[in-house]
Structures are given as structure tokens and as C-alpha cells.
C-alpha positions as CSV (number, residue, x, y, z in Angstrom):
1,X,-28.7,69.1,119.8
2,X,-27.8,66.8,117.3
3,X,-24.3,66.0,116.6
4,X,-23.1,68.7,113.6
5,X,-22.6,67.2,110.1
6,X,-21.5,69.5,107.5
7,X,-20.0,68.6,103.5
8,X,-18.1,69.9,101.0
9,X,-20.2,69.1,97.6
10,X,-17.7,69.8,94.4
11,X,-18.9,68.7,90.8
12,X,-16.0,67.8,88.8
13,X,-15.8,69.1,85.8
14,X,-12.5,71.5,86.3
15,X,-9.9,71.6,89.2
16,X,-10.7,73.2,92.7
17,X,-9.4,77.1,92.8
18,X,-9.1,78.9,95.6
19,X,-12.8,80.1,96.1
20,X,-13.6,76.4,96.4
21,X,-10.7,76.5,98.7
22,X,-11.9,78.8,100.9
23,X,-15.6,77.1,100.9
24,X,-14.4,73.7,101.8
25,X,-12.4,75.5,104.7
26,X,-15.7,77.0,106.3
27,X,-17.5,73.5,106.2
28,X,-14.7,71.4,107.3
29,X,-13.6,74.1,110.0
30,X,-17.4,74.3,111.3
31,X,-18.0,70.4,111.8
32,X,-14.1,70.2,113.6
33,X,-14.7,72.7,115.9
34,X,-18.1,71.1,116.9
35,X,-16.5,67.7,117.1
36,X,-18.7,67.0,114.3
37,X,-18.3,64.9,111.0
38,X,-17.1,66.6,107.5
39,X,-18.6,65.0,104.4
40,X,-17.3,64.8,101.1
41,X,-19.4,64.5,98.2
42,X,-18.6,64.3,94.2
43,X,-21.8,66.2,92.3
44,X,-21.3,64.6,88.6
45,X,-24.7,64.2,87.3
46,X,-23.6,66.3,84.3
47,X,-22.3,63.4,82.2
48,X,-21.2,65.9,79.4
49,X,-18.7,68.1,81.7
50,X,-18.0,65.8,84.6
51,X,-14.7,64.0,84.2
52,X,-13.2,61.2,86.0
53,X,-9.4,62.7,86.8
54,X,-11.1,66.0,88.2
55,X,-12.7,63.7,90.8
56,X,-9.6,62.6,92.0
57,X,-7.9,65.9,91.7
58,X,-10.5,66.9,94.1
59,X,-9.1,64.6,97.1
60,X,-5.5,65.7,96.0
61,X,-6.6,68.9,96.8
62,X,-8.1,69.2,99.9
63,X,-5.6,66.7,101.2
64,X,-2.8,69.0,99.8
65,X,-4.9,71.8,102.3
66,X,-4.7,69.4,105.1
67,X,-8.4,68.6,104.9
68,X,-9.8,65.3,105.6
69,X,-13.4,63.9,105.7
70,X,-15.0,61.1,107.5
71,X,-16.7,57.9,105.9
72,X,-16.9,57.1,101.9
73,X,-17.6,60.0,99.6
74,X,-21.2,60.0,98.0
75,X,-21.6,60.5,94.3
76,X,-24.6,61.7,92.5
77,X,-24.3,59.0,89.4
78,X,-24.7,56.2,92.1
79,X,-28.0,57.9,92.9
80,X,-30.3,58.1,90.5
81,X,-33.0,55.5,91.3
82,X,-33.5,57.7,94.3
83,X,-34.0,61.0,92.2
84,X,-36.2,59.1,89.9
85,X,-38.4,57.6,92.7
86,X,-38.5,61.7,93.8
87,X,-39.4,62.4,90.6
88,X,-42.4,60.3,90.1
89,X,-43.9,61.3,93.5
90,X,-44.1,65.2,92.5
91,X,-45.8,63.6,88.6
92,X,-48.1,61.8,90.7
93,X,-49.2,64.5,92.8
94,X,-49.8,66.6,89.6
95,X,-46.6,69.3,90.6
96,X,-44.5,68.5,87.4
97,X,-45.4,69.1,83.5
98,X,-43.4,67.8,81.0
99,X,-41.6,70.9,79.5
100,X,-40.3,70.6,75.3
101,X,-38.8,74.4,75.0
102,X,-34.8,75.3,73.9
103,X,-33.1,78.3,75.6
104,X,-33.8,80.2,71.6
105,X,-37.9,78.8,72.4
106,X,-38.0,80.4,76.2
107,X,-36.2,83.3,74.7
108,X,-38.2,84.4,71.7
109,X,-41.1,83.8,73.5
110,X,-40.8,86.3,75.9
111,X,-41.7,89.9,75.1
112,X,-40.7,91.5,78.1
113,X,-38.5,89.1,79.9
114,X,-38.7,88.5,83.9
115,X,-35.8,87.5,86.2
116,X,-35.5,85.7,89.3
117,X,-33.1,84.1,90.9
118,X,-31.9,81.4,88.8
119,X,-31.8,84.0,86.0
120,X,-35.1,84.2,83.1
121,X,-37.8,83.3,84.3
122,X,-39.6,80.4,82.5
123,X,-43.1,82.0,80.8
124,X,-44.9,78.5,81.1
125,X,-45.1,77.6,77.5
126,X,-45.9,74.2,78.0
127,X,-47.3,74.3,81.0
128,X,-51.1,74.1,79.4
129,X,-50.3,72.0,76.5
130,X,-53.2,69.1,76.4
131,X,-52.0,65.8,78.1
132,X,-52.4,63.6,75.1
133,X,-50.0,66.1,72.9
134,X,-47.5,66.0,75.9
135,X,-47.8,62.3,76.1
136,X,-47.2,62.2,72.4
137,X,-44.4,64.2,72.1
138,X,-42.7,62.1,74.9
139,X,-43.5,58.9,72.9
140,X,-41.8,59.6,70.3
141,X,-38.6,60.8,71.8
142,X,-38.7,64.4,72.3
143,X,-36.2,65.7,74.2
144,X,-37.6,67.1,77.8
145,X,-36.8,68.6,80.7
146,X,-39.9,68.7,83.9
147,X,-40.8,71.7,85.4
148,X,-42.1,72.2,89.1
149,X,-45.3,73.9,89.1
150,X,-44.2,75.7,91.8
151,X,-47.6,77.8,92.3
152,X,-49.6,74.9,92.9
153,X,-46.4,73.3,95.2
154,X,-46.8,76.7,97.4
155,X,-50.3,76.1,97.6
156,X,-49.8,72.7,99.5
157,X,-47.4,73.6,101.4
158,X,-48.2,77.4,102.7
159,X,-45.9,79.4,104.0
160,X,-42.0,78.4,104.7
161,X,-39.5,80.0,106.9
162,X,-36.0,78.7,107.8
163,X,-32.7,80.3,108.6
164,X,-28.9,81.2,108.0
165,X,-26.6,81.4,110.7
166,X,-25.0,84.8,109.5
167,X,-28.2,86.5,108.0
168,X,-30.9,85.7,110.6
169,X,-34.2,84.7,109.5
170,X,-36.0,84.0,105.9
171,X,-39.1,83.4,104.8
172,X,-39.4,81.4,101.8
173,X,-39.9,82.8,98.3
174,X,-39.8,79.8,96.0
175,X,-42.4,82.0,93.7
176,X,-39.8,84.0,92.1
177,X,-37.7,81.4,90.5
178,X,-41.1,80.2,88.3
179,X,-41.6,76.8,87.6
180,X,-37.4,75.5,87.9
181,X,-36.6,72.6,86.3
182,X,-36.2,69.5,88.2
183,X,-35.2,67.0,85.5
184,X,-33.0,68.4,82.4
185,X,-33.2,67.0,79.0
186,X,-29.5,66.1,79.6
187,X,-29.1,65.3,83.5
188,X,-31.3,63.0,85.4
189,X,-32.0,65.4,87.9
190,X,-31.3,69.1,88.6
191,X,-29.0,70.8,91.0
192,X,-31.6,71.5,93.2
193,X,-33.4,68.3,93.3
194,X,-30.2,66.2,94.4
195,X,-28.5,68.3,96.4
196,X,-32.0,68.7,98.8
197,X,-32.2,65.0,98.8
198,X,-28.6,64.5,99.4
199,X,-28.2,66.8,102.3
200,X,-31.3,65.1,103.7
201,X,-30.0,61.3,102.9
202,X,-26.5,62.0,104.3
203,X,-28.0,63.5,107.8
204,X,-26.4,67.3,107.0
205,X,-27.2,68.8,110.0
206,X,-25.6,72.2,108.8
207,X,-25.2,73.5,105.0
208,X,-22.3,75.8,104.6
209,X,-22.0,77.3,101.3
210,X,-21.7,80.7,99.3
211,X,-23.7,83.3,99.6
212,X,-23.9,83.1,95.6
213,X,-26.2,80.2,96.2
214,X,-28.5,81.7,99.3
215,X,-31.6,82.4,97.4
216,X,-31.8,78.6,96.0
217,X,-32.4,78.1,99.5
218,X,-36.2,79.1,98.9
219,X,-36.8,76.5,96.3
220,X,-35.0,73.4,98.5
221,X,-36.8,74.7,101.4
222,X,-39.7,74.3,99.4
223,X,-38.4,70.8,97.8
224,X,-38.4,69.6,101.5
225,X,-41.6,70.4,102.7
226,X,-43.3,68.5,99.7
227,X,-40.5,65.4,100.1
228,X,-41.1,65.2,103.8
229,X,-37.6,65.9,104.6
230,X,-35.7,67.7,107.2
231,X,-34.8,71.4,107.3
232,X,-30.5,71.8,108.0
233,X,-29.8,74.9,109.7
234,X,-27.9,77.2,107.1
235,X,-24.5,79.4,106.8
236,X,-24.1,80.9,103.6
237,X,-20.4,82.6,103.7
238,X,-19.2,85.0,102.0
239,X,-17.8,84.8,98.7
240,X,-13.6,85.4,97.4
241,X,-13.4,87.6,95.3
242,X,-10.7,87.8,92.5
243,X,-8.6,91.1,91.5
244,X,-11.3,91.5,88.9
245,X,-13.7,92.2,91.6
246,X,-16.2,89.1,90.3
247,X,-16.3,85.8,92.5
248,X,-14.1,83.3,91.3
249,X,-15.5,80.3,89.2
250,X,-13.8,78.1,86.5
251,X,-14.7,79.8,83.6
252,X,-13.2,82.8,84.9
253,X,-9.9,80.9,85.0
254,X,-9.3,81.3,88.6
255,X,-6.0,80.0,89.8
256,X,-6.0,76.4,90.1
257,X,-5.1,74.6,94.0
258,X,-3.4,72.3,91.5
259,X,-1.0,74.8,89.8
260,X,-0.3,76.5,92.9
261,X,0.7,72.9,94.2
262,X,3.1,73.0,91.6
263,X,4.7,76.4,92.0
264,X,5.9,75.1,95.6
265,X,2.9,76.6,97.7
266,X,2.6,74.7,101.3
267,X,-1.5,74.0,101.1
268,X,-1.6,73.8,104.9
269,X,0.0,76.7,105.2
270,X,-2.7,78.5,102.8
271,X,-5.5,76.8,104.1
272,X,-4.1,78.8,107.3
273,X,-3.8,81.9,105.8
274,X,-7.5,81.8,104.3
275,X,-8.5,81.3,107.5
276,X,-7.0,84.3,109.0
277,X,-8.1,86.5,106.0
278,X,-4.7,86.7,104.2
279,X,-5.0,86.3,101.1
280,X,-3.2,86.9,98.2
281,X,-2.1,90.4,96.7
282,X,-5.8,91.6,94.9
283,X,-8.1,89.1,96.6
284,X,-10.9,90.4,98.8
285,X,-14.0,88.6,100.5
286,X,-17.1,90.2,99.2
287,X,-18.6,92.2,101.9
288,X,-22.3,92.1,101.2
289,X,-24.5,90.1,99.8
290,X,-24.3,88.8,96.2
């Protein structure tokens, strides 16, 4: 077996709280206890949220935990030949289109709206415009995003199976998310797109994140067969839930690992107590699958 590489993969556009907390814990505990390695890596593609000071509040952090990860740390914004040169593969085999719609365009055009995974899914407005009017449009500067035909992707590659350590087997259902954007009109590349070439580039042997993001799983696994790259074995924990009884997420104004810093908390000896399931008065870990 090969030796176990796992990461913790913030984007920095906020300070860590303590779901992230509790997610970096899982990775960093799994590689550790294999005598593995424990990767950190910065996700800030999204130049209009990203900020520089939240990138180095990030290794305050998870150093103030007691948390420490082996070699440089990868960021996304150093990496964007490589997403281009992924890009232009899937345009030359005919599995991306060009898409020109807003979030009011997708909306109004839908009269009875489908969801999937990722939230509505995309009704293929400009899936079937003509070539030359796409080309056009692109000329002269229209904002774009490109969309993964994902039907004719499914086609090449057939069927697609892989696994999570806590849920057992899964077959592939990339389908359902419609044709995802790959590209937006404001990042180079999507969420999925990088991190599927990241994991891949940085030899993650194991991926340990929230169950939250289980179901993207279908589209990377997907993303990998047509890229030729490696499937990671998979561990999709479950998520910390805030008094509210919703996961916790920065917008949410979960407490910050910063201000808790600040209030006198010993990190190391939370990290501890996250890992023994104590956690503070109204917390809970969600029990099923979200």
C-alpha cells in the first residue's frame, strides 16, 4: 500500500472556525496515525473574496491547534497554466461549450426548475447555440463561464464506481449535477476542476473532507477518468453542527479559531477535546448524512 497522504485545502476568504477546525483534525489525525504526510494547501482562485491576511491567519491557526504539515503549501493562483492546459483538452475533445447565461438568465428560463446536487440545475441554454454565434460572442468580450457536457463525458467514460471509508461503496452519478461549470466568468477554474487536479498532482492518496461535499465526489470521479488521473480512496466525516442545528460556515458567523485565541482558549487543548467529541455547550456532530 502506498504511503498515506492526506490535506487540509482552506480557501481564504474569512478566518478558520471551528468546523474547519474539526475537518483539519480528521485529515491531519489520519495521515499521523499512518505515519503518513499532511498537506496544506491555500484554495484562492476566487480573486474577489480571497485575501492575503486570511492566508496567513490560516497557519496561525492550525499551529495555534498544534497542527503541522509536511513540505511547502500549494496555492491555486500559482496553478493556472495547469487548469488552462485541462481546460483545453476537454474543448478539444468536444466536452465543453462556451456558456453566456447570468443566474436572473438560468432562472427565468426555467419553468419548472430541477435540482441536483450543486443546487439548480443548468437547462442548457447555450448548449445548441451555433458555433460561429458562440465564437462571436467570445470575440468580442462576452463574459463566459464553460460548461462540461457531462452526457457526452458519461458516454466516454461508462460507468464509475469508487469509495468512502465510512459509507462503503458508490457508483458514480455525475448526471445529476447537469452540465457544471468548469471555468467561471470570474475564476479561472471551478472548485471542482482544481481540486481533482490538485489532489491528483500533490499524490493525495486519501481525501478527507465533509460529508457536505460527498456527492461532488461523482463529478471529480468523473473529472478523473476523462483527465487520466488517479482515484484517492475517500472519508467524508461528519459535519459540526452549531446550536442553530445548521453546519457551520462563515456566513453563518461561526466562532472564529482566531477570537477564541484571543479569549485565552489553549488550541491544543481544543484540538484534544474535538477529538474526543467534547465540544462546546450546543454543538453536536450531525449524525446522518447531509
Amino acid at each position: 500500500m502506498s504511503r498515506v497522504v492526506t490535506r487540509f485545502a482552506p480557501s481564504p476568504t474569512g478566518r478558520l472556525h471551528l468546523g474547519h477546525a474539526f475537518a483539519a483534525l480528521q485529515a491531519h489525525d489520519l495521515a499521523r496515525a499512518a505515519g503518513g504526510g499532511f498537506l496544506l494547501r491555500i484554495e484562492d482562485i476566487d480573486g474577489t473574496r480571497s485575501r492575503e491576511g486570511f492566508v496567513a491567519g490560516i497557519a496561525e491557526d492550525l499551529a495555534w491547534l498544534g497542527l503541522t504539515w509536511d513540505g511547502p503549501v500549494l496555492r491555486q493562483s500559482t496553478r493556472l497554466d495547469v487548469y488552462d492546459a485541462a481546460l483545453a483538452g476537454l474543448r478539444d475533445n468536444g466536452l465543453l461549450y462556451p456558456c453566456f447565461c447570468t443566474r436572473a438568465d438560468i432562472a427565468a428560463s426555467v419553468s419548472a426548475p430541477h435540482h441536483g446536487p450543486d443546487g439548480l440545475v443548468y437547462p442548457g441554454t447555450c448548449r445548441h447555440l451555433p458555433a460561429g454565434e458562440a465564437a462571436a460572442r467570445i470575440e468580442a468580450g462576452m463574459p463566459h463561464a464553460w460548461r462540461l457536457a457531462t452526457d457526452r463525458a458519461v458516454a466516454i467514460t461508462g460507468p464509475l464506481d469508487w469509495s468512502d471509508a465510512l459509507a462503503g461503496p458508490q457508483r458514480a452519478d455525475p448526471a445529476a449535477f447537469g452540465n457544471v461549470v468548469l471555468a467561471r466568468k470570474d475564476a479561472p477554474a471551478s472548485y471542482h476542476l482544481a481540486v481533482t487536479i490538485d489532489d491528483a498532482a500533490q499524490g493525495i492518496t486519501d481525501v478527507v473532507r465533509g460529508r457536505d461535499l460527498m456527492r461532488a465526489t461523482d463529478i471529480h470521479r468523473l473529472l478523473q477518468a476523462l483527465l487520466g488521473l488517479p482515484t484517492p480512496r475517500y472519508r467524508h466525516h461528519p459535519l459540526l453542527l452549531g446550536p442553530d442545528g445548521t453546519r457551520l460556515a462563515k456566513r453563518n458567523g461561526a466562532p472564529a479559531l482566531a477570537d477564541l485565541r484571543a479569549a485565552g482558549e489553549d488550541g491544543e487543548a481544543l484540538a484534544d477535546a474535538l477529538r474526543a467529541g467534547r465540544l462546546p455547550i450546543g454543538f453536536t456532530i450531525a449524525s446522518a448524512y447531509l
